[in-house]
TORDRENSE-347886 format. One record per residue (C-alpha): x, y, z; residue in three letters; residue number from 1. Coordinates in nm, 2 decimals, padded with zeros to 4 digits. Example, Ala and Ser with C-alpha at 12.3 -4.5 7.8 and 13.67 -1.06 7.14 Angstrom:
# TORDRENSE-347886
[pt [01.23; -00.45; 00.78]; ALA; 1];
[pt [01.37; -00.11; 00.71]; SER; 2];
This chain:
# TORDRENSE-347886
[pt [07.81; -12.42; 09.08]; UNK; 1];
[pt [08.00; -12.64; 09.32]; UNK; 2];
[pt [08.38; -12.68; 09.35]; UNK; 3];
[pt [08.61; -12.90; 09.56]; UNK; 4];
[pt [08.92; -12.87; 09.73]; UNK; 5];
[pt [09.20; -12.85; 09.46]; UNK; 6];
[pt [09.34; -13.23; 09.44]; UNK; 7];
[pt [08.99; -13.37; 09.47]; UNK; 8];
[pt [08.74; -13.45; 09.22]; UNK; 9];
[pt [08.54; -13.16; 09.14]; UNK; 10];
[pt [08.20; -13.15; 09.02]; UNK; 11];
[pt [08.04; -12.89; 08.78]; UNK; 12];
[pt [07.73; -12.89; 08.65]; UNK; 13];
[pt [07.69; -12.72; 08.34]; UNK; 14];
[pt [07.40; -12.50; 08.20]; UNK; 15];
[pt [07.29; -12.75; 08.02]; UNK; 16];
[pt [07.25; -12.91; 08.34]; UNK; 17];
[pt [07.50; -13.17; 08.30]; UNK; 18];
[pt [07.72; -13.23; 08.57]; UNK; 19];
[pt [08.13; -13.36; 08.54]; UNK; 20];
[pt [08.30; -13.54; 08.77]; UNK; 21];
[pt [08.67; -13.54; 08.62]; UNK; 22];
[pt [08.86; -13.32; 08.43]; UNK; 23];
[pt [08.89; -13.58; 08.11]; UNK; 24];
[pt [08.50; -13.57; 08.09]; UNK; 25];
[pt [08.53; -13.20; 08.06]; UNK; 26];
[pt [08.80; -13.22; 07.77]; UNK; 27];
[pt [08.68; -13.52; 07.57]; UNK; 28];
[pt [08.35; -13.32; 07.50]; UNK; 29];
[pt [08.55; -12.98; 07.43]; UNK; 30];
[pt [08.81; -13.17; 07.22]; UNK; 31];
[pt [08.47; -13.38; 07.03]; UNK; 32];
[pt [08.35; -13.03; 06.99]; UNK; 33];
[pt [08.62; -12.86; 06.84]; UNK; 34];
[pt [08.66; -13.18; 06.61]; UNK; 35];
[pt [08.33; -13.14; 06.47]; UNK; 36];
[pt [08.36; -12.78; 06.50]; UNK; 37];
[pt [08.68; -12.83; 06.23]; UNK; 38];
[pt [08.47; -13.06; 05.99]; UNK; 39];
[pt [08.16; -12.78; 06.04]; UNK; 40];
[pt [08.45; -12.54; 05.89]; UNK; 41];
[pt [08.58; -12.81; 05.62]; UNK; 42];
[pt [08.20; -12.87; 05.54]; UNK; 43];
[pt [08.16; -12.52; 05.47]; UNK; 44];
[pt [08.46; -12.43; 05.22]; UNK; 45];
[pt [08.32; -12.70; 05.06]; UNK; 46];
[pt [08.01; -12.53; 05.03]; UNK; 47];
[pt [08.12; -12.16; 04.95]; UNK; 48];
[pt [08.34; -12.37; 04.66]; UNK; 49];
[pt [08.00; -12.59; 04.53]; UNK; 50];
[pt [07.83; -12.23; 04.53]; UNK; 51];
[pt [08.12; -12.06; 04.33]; UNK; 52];
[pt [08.09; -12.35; 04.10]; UNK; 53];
[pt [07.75; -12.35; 04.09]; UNK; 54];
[pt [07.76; -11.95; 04.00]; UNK; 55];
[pt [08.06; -11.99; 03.77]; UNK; 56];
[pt [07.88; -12.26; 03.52]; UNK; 57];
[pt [07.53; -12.06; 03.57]; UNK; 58];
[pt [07.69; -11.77; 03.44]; UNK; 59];
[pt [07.86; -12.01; 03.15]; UNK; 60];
[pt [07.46; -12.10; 03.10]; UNK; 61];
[pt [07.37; -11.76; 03.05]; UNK; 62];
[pt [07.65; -11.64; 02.86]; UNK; 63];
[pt [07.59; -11.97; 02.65]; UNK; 64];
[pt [07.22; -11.87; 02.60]; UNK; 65];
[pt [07.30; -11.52; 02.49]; UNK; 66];
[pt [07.54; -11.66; 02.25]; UNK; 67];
[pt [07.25; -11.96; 02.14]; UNK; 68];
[pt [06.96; -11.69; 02.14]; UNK; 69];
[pt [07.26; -11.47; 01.91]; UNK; 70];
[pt [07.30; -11.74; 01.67]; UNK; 71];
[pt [06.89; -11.81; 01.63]; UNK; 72];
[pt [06.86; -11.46; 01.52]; UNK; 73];
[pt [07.14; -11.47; 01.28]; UNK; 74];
[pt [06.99; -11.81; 01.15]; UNK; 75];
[pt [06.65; -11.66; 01.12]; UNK; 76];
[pt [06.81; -11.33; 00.95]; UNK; 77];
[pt [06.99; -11.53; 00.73]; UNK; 78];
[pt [06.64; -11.71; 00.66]; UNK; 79];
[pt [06.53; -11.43; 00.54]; UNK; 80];
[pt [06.79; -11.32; 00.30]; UNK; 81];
[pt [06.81; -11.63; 00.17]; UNK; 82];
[pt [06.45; -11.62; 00.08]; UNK; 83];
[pt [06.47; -11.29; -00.05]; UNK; 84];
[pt [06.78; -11.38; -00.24]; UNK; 85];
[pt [06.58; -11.63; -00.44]; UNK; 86];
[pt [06.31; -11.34; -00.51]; UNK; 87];
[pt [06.52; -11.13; -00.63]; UNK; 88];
[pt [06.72; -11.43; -00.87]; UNK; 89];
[pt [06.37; -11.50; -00.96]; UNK; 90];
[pt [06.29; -11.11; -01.06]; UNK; 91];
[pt [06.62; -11.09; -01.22]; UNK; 92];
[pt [06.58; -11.36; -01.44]; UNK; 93];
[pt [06.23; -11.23; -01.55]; UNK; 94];
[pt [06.40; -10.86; -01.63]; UNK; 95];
[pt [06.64; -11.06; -01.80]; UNK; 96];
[pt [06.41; -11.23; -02.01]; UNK; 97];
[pt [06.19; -10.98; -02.10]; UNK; 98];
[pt [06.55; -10.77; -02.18]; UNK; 99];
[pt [06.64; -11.02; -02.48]; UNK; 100];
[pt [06.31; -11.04; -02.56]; UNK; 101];
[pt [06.29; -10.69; -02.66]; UNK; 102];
[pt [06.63; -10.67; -02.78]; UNK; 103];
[pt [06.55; -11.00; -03.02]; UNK; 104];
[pt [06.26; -10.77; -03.10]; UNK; 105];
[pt [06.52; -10.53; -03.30]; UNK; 106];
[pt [06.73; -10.85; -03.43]; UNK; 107];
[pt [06.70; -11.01; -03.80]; UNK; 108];
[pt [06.85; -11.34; -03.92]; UNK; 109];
[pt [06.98; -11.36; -04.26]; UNK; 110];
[pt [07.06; -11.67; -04.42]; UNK; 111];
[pt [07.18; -11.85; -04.69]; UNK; 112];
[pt [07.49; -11.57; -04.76]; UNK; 113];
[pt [07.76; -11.76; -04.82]; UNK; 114];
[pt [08.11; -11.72; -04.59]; UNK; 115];
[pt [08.39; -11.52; -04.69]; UNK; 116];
[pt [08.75; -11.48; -04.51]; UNK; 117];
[pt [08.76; -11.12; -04.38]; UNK; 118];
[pt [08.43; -11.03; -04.46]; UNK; 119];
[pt [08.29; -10.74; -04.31]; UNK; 120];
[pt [07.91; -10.79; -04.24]; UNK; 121];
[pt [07.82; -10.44; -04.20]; UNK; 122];
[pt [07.90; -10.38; -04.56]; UNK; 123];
[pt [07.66; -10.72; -04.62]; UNK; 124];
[pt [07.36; -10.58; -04.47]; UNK; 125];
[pt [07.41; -10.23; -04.60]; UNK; 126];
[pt [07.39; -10.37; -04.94]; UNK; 127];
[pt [07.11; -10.65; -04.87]; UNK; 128];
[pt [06.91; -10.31; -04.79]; UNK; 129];
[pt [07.01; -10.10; -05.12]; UNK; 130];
[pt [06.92; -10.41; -05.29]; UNK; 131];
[pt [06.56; -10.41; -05.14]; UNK; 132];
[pt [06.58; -10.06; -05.10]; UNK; 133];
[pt [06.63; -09.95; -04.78]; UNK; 134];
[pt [06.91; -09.76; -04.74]; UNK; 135];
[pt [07.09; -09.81; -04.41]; UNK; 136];
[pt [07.35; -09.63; -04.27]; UNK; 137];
[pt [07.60; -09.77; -04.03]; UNK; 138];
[pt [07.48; -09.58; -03.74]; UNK; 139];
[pt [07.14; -09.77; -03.75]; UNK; 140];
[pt [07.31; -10.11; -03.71]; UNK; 141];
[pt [07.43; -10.18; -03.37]; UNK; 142];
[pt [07.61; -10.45; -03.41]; UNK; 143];
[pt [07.61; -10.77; -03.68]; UNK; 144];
[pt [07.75; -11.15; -03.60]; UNK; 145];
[pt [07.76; -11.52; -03.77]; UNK; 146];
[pt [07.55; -11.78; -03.52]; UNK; 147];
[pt [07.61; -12.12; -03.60]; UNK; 148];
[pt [07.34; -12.29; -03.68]; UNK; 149];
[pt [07.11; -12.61; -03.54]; UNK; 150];
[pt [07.31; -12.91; -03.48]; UNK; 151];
[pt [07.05; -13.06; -03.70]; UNK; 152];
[pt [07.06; -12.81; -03.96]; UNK; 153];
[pt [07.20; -12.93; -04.34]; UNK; 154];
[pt [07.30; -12.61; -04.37]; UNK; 155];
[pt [07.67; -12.56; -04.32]; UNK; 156];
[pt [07.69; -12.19; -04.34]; UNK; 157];
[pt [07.60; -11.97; -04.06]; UNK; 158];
[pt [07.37; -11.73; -04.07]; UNK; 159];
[pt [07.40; -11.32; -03.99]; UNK; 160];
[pt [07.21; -11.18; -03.74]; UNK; 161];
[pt [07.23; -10.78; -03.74]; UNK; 162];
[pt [07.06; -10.60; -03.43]; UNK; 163];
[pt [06.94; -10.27; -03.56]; UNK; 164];
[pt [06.95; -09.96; -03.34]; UNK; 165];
[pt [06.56; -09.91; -03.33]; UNK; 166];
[pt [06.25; -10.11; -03.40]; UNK; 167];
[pt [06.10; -09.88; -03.66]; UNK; 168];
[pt [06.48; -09.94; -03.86]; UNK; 169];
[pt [06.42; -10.27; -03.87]; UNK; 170];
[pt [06.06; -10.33; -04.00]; UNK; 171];
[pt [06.18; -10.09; -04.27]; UNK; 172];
[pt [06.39; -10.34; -04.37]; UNK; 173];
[pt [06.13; -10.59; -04.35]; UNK; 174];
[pt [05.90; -10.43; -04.53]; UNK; 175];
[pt [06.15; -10.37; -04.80]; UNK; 176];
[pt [06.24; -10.69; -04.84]; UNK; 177];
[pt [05.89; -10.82; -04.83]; UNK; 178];
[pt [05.83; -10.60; -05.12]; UNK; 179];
[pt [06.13; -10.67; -05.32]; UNK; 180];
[pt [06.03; -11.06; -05.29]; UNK; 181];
């Protein structure tokens, strides 16, 4: 390196091998420097906040996919149910079925008695079976009702239907009343 007297112009050659003659040649490169230097720093802030935000929404991805991939399996569990909801209506309704059909099975429908205010059907049926003789006692009827009849029926009384406690009770009766006909 080669210097002058102070007061004179000096010359320095740098390592990149470029030599100054005067002092504002040295500064306007230092000051261009730390200019650019300044934005370098600006530029990355910049960058470090783009990669927070780019970390921050990939995490809202993910959470957002957990969340999506949570509600796929509750839509395909709740497939599932659904179906086997409908199965089990659909079994239901067969038990069901088959449950008044074997209840009908210990039903009889007698008609043409005429209607009388506070009539007590029990006593009705008990003596419709000492008439054809069959005696039955109370505790082999379960229960006996008036149904009203068709809508197209002429007939305006309504018939008695009396569900007996056991099937063998009831084709007694039947058979009874076959034989008293």
């Amino acid at each position: 390196m080669q210097t002058e007297p102070c007061g004179s112009v000096r010359t320095v050659e740098f390592w990149l091998g470029i030599t100054v003659r005067d002092s504002e040649q040295v500064a306007y490169p230092w000051h261009r420097l730390r200019t650019q230097l300044a934005e370098l720093n600006g530029i990355r802030e910049q960058q470090v906040g783009i990669f927070n935000s780019v970390t921050f929404y990939s995490d809202k991805v993910s959470d957002s996919e957990e969340k999506l991939n949570t509600m796929n399996e509750w839509i395909r569990n709740t497939d599932k149910l659904i179906k086997e909801n409908l199965k089990l209506k659909q079994q239901v309704s067969a038990l069901e079925s088959k449950l008044n059909e074997k209840t009908r099975l210990n039903n009889i429908e007698i008609q043409g008695i005429p209607e009388k205010e506070n009539e007590n059907l029990n006593n009705i049926v008990q003596k419709i079976g000492r008439y054809v003789g069959c005696d039955i006692g109370i505790d082999k009827i379960e229960y006996v009702i008036r149904v009203q009849m068709n809508k197209n029926s002429k007939n305006t009384t309504e018939n008695i239907i009396a569900r007996f406690v056991s099937r063998r009770d009831k084709e007694n009766f039947l058979a009874a009343a076959k034989k008293k006909r």
